[in-house]
C-alpha positions as CSV (number, residue, x, y, z in Angstrom):
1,X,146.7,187.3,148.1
2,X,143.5,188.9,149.4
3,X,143.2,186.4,152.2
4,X,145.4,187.4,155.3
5,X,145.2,186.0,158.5
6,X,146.1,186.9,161.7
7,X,146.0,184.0,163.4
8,X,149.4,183.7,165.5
9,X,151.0,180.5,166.4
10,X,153.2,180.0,169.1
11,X,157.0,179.0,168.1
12,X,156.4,179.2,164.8
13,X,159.0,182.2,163.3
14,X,156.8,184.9,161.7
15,X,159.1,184.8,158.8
16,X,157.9,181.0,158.2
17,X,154.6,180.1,156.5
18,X,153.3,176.5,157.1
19,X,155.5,173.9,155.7
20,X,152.7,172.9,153.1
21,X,152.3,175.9,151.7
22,X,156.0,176.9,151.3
23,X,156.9,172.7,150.0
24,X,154.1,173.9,147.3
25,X,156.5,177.0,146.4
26,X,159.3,175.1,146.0
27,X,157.7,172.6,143.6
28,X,156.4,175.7,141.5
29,X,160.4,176.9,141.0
30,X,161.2,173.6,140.5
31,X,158.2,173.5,137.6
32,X,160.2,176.5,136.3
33,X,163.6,175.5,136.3
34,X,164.5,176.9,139.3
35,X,166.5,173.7,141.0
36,X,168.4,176.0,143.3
37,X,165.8,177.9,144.6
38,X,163.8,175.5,145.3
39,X,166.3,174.0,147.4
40,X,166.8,176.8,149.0
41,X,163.3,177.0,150.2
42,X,162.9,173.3,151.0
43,X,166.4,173.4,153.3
44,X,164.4,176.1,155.2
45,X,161.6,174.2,155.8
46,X,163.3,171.5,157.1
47,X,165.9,173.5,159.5
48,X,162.5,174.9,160.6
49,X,160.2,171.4,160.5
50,X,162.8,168.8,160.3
51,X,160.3,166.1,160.2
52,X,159.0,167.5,157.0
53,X,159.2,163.9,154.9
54,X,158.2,165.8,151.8
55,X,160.7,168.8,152.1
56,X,163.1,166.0,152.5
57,X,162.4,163.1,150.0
58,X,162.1,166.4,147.0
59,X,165.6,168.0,148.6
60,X,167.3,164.4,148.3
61,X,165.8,164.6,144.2
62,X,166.7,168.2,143.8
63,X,170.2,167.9,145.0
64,X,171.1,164.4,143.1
65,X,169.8,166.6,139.8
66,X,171.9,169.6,140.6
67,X,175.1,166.8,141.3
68,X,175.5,167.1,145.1
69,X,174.8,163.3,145.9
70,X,176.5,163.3,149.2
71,X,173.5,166.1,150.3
72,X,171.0,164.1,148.0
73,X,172.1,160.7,150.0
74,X,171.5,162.5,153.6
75,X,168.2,163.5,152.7
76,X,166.5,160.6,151.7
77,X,168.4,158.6,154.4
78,X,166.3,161.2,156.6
79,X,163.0,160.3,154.8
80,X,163.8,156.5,155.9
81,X,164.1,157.5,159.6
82,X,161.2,159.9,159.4
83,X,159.2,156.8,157.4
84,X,160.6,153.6,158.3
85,X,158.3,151.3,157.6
86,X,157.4,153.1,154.4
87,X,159.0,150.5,151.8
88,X,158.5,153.7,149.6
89,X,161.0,156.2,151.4
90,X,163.9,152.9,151.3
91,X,163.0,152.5,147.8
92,X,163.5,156.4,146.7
93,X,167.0,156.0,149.0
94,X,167.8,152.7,146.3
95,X,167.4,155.2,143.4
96,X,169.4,158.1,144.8
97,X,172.0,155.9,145.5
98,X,172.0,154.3,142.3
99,X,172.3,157.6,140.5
100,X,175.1,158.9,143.2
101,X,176.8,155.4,141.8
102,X,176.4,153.6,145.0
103,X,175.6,150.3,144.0
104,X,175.8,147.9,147.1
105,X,173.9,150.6,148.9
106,X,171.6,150.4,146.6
107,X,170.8,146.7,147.0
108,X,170.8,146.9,150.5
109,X,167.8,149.8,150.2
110,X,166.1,147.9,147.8
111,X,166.1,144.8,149.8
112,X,164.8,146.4,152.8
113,X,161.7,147.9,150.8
114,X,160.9,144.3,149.5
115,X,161.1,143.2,153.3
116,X,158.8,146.0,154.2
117,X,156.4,144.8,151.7
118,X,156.3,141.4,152.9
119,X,154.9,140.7,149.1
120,X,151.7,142.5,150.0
121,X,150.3,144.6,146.9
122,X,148.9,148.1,147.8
């Protein structure tokens, strides 16, 4: 840590870094095994930047792993709002849900990522 800056933004808490920085500290505990607190760190970026889509499309990963579906389902229902016309974001909801069990939900999510795609090929 040799850099420091002192640069000070305006309504950003001093005890939050930028979003980027702190999602890429969360992926590094996740690399280590460290599900929990890497959840912890991504639920404070998005109570601080709740239009963080990564923060939220990892937190609704993270929390189907660690069994909390319910959480897992809310979060990548977020990523939809934040993305919607991202056939990605609906398709990532389709897997959660099918994990959390949620079958019909599924299909629905799925559905609307193949309408989004309109049969275009990125």
């Amino acid at each position: 840590m040799a850099e420091f800056s002192f640069k000070l933004q305006r309504n950003v808490p001093t005890t939050m870094s930028n979003p980027d920085k702190q999602y890429d500290e969360a992926v590094k505990l996740k690399e280590k095994g460290d599900l929990e607190g890497a959840v912890s760190i991504l639920k404070e970026i998005v109570q601080a930047t709740p239009t963080h889509t990564l923060s939220h499309s990892a937190l609704s990963v993270f929390l189907q792993k660690l069994g909390r579906g319910d959480e897992a389902i809310q979060h990548a229902i977020k990523v939809t709002e934040l993305e919607p016309n991202d056939p990605f974001s609906f398709t990532q909801l389709s897997v959660i849900y099918v994990r959390c069990g949620k079958i019909q939900e599924a299909e629905d999510a799925k559905a609307k990522a193949h309408e989004l795609t309109g049969g275009h090929h990125h």
